[in-house]
Each structure stands twice: as C-alpha cells, then as structure tokens.
C-alpha positions, 0 to 999 in steps of 0.5 A: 162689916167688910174686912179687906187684907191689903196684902191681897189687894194690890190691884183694887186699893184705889177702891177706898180712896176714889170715894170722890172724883174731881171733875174732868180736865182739859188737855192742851188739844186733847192731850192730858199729860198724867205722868210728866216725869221727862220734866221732872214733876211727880206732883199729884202723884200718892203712894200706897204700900202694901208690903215694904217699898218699892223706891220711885225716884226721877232718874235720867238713862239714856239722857232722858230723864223718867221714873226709876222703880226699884223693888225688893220683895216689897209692893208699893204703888203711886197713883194719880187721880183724874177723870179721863173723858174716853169720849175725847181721850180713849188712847193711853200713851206710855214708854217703858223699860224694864231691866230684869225678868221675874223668873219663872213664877205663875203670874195667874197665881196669887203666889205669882202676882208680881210683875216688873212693871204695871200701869192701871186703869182704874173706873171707881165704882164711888161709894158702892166700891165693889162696882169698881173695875181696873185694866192692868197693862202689865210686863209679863215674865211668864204669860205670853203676850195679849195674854188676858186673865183675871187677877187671882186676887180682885177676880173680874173686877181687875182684869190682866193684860200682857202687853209685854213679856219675855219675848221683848228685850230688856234696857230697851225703851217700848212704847205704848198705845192703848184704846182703853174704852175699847179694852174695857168693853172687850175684857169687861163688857162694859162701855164706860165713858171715862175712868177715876185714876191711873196708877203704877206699880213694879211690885215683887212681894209675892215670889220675893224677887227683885225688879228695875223697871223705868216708866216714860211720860204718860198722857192721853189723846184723842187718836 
C-alpha cells in the first residue's frame, strides 16, 4: 500500500486524478484558450486543498478583469484538465502579477516551498502514477531567475523553474511564453509529445506567510 501526505505533495496531487485523460482539443487556428478569466469563465477549473484555502475569485485591476489569489498560511490549487498536443501547440502563453514578495525563505527547502504564484504543467503518468512528470513556472522570492531545481518534496518528477523573482517589480503585469516541449526535454530528458493538465496555485503554508497574486488568460499556440 502506498501512503501519501497530501501536505507534501502540492506539486504531484494531480497524480491521483489524472488516472483518465480526455481526448485532445481543437483550438481556433491553433490557439487552445486554458484560462479565460478575461471573459469571466472558470469552468472546467477544480479545486484541491492541501492546508486551509487559498481564495480565487475573478476580479478586475487595471480595468482588465483576471483571477485574483489570495493566501494566508494556507495551499490550495485550481486545475484544468486537458490534453495539450506540443506537436501543434508547445508554446504556454500567460500574464501575471504579484503584489508581494515571500520574504527571505529557502524556496529549495521543504520549509521554504511556497511561492506567490505557480502554473504547472503536468503529463500524467495514468495508472502507474509515479511515472507522472510536472513543470513548475514559478515567481520566485529567493532563487534567481532561470534558476531550475528539483522540488524538495516530489524530487525529479516535479522540476522548478524561476520565471520570475525579486529582481521583477511588483503590481506590474509580465507576460509569458514558454516552449513546454522543449523545457521538459531540457529539465527531464524526456521528449513528450503532449501533456494531461494545467493547474495554478499561490500557496504560503509552509513559512506561514501571505501572498496576492493575479493570473491573466492562459492558452496555448503554435509559435
């Protein structure tokens, strides 16, 4: 029997519930839209706490309107699971902001494993769930930018990846593209050709801190 403590597992939960995969989708000239928050939708999207909750709701700043995140010592996610065909649509398009750093924690640490805002990747290994692998695109408060590690919980099978970190300014919307085929064969060694879901998360539970963080639209495309 294989025990798991869901509170050191926030990179690999989604291992339990991708045991069945839905069939791929196709995106108006190869844009699959993930995240419509701009519009106002969140269906499709689930929640998973760990510890307490971390509050989603749609909310408007700067006149645009996209998901607000707020967390108090607490980690819960949402998720959306989808197959992505990387063959057609490798590229992961999002924006985001945050309004406050984490302070100085060490984010390699389990005691330091929160961050103001996450996006996952994930490709569900199905039944044989340890073969499932994860990208974390986070905003990093401690480790510099294009900093990569493996997760101090998960190991290898959910890798890290500073995007962003104290060195970006705050209230201030960043925009984001990232190849994912290519970064899972860099981090992993593995050319996959599509991947299971895509998740979020702006989690504090470890440190016992507070974060804000907004995510825009997400979606993916060719180029």
């Amino acid at each position: 029997m294989i025990i798991v403590n869901s509170n050191s597992l926030k990179i690999i939960w989604l291992w339990l519930l991708l045991t069945t995969v839905p069939s791929f989708a196709d995106g108006l000239k190869n844009q699959i839209v993930i995240g419509n928050f701009s519009a106002g939708v969140l269906t499709g999207w689930k929640t998973k706490d760990f510890k307490g909750q971390t509050q989603y709701q749609l909310s408007k700043i700067d006149g645009v309107q996209a998901l607000k995140a707020d967390s108090d010592a607490a980690a819960s996610g949402l998720f959306y699971e989808q197959r992505i065909d990387l063959e057609k649509t490798p590229i992961m398009n999002w924006r985001w902001r945050i309004e406050n750093r984490m302070g100085k924690i060490d984010e390699q640490a389990k005691s330091g494993d929160d961050f103001t805002a996450r996006v996952y990747v994930v490709k569900s290994g199905g039944l044989v769930f340890w073969n499932t692998k994860a990208i974390n695109y986070v905003w990093a408060s401690t480790s510099p930018k294009d900093k990569t590690w493996p997760n101090p919980f998960a190991g290898d099978h959910a890798m890290m990846m500073a995007v962003r970190s104290s060195s970006d300014e705050t209230g201030t919307w960043y925009t984001e593209k990232r190849n994912v085929r290519e970064d899972f064969k860099r981090l992993t060694g593995e050319d996959i050709k599509s991947i299971d879901a895509i998740a979020i998360m702006t989690d504090t539970d470890n440190a016992k801190g507070k974060a804000t963080a907004y995510y825009g639209d997400i979606y993916f495309t060719a180029e």
